[in-house]
C-alpha positions in Angstrom: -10.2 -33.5 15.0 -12.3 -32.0 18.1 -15.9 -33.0 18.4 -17.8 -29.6 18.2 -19.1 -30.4 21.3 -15.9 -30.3 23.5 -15.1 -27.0 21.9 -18.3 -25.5 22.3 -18.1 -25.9 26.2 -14.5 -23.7 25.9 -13.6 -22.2 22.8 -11.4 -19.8 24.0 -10.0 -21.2 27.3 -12.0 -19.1 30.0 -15.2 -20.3 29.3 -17.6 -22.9 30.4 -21.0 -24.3 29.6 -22.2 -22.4 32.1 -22.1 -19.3 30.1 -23.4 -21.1 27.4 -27.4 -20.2 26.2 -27.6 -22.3 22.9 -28.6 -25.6 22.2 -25.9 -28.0 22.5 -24.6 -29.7 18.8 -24.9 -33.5 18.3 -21.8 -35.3 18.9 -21.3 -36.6 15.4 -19.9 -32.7 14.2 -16.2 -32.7 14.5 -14.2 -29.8 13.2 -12.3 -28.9 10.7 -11.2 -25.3 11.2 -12.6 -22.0 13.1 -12.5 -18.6 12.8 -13.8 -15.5 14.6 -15.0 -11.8 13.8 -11.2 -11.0 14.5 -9.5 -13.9 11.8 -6.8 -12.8 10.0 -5.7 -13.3 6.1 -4.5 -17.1 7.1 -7.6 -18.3 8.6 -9.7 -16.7 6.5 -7.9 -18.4 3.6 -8.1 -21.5 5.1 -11.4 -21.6 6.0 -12.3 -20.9 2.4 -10.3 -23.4 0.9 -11.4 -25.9 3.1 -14.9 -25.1 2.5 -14.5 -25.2 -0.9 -12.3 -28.7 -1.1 -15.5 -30.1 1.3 -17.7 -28.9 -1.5 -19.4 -26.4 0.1 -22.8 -26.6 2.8 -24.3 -29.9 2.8 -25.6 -33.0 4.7 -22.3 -34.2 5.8 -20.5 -30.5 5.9 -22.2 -27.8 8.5 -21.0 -24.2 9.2 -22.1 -23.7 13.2 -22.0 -20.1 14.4 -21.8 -19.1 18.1 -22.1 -15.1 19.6 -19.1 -14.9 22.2 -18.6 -12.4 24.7 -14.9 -11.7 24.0 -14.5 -11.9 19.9 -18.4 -11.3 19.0 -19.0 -14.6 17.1 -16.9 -17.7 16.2 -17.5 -20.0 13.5 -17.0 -24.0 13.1 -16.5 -25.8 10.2 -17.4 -29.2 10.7 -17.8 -33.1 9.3 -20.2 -35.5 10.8 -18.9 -38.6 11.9 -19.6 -41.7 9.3 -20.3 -39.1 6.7 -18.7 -39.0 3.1 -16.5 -35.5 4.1 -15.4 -36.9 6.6 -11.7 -38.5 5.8 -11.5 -34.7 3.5 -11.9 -32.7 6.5 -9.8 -35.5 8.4 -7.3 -34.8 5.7 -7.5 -30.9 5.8 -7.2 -30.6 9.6 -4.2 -33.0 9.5 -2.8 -31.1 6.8 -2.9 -27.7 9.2 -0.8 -29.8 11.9 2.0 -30.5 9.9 2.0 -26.8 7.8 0.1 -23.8 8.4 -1.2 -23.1 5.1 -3.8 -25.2 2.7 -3.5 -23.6 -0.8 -0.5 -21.2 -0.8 -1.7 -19.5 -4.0 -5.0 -18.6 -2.9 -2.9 -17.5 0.1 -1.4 -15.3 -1.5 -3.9 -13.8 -3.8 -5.7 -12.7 -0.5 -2.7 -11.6 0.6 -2.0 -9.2 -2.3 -5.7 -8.3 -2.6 -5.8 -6.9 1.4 -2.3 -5.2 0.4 -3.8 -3.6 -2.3 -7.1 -2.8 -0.7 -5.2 -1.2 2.4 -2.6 0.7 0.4 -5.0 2.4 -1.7 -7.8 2.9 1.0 -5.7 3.8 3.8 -2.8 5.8 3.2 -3.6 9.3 1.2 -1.1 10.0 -2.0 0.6 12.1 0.7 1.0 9.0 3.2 2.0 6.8 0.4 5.1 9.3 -0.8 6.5 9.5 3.3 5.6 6.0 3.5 7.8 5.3 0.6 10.5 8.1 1.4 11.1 6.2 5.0 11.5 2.7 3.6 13.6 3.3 1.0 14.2 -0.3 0.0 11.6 -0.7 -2.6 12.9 -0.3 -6.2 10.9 0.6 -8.9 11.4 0.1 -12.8 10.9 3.0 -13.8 9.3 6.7 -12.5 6.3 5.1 -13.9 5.7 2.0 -11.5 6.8 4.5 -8.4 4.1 6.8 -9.9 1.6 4.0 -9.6 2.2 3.4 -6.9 2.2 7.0 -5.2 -1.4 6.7 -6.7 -2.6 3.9 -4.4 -2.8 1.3 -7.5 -0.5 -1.2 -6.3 1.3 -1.4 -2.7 5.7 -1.3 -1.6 6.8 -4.8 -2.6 10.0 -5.8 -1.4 11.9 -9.2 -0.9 10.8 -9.1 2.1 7.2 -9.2 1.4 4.7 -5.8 1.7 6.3 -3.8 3.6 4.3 -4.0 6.7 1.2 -2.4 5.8 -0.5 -5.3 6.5 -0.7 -7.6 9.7 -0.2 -11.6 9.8 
């Protein structure tokens, strides 16, 4: 793990503490994961897994948020040094090395949940039925489920996942 201090001075690789107004963190916060205003479902998932596996806020566990010029704000989840999260969020950020993903339920409940969010919310029943009429892969049970479907309650699933309606 990265002391939040080396981080800070760079986060996104064309910075420097010269741009850098805040008040520097101590040197015993070392992070876990980030995200930014711009995350996507994966770090977002991750970051709330590993939140919730560090048992949340505490003495030992700190959430440190920065404004940056490029993405708005960035976020650090971090252990102190010595502390008793501190072999957990050793654990979790070793974890992300070796495979992307922390909890690949919870993955994939977010995963479904923005699907179904963005299907209903941002297609019109009209969208949804050319949508549906250029993919042509997705087979339905019955004129029931495409029904449903045409009505925004649950998005294209295919074996190939949703269909592209929403990003990675």
């Amino acid at each position: 793990m990265k002391k939040l201090l080396e981080l800070a001075k760079n986060p996104s690789g064309f910075d420097s503490l010269d741009n850098y107004a805040g008040d520097l963190p101590d040197t015993q916060w070392h992070v876990v994961v980030t995200r930014s205003r711009d995350a996507e479902i994966l770090t977002e998932c991750n970051w709330h897994v590993a939140l919730t596996d560090l048992g949340g806020e505490s003495e030992g566990v700190q959430i440190f948020r920065f404004g940056h010029w490029a993405c708005g704000w960035w976020e650090a989840l971090c252990v102190a040094k010595g502390g008793e999260q501190f072999a957990k969020g050793q654990e979790l950020h070793d974890s992300l090395e070796e495979y992307p993903i922390l909890d690949e339920q919870a993955f994939s409940e977010m995963e479904h949940d923005e699907a179904t969010r963005y299907w209903a919310e941002g297609y019109s029943p009209k969208d949804r039925v050319e949508y549906l009429r250029e993919c042509g892969e997705i087979h339905f049970a019955d004129f029931g489920d495409l029904l449903q479907c045409v009505r925004g309650t649950f998005p294209p699933y295919g074996d190939d996942g949703y269909h592209g309606i929403i990003g990675y």
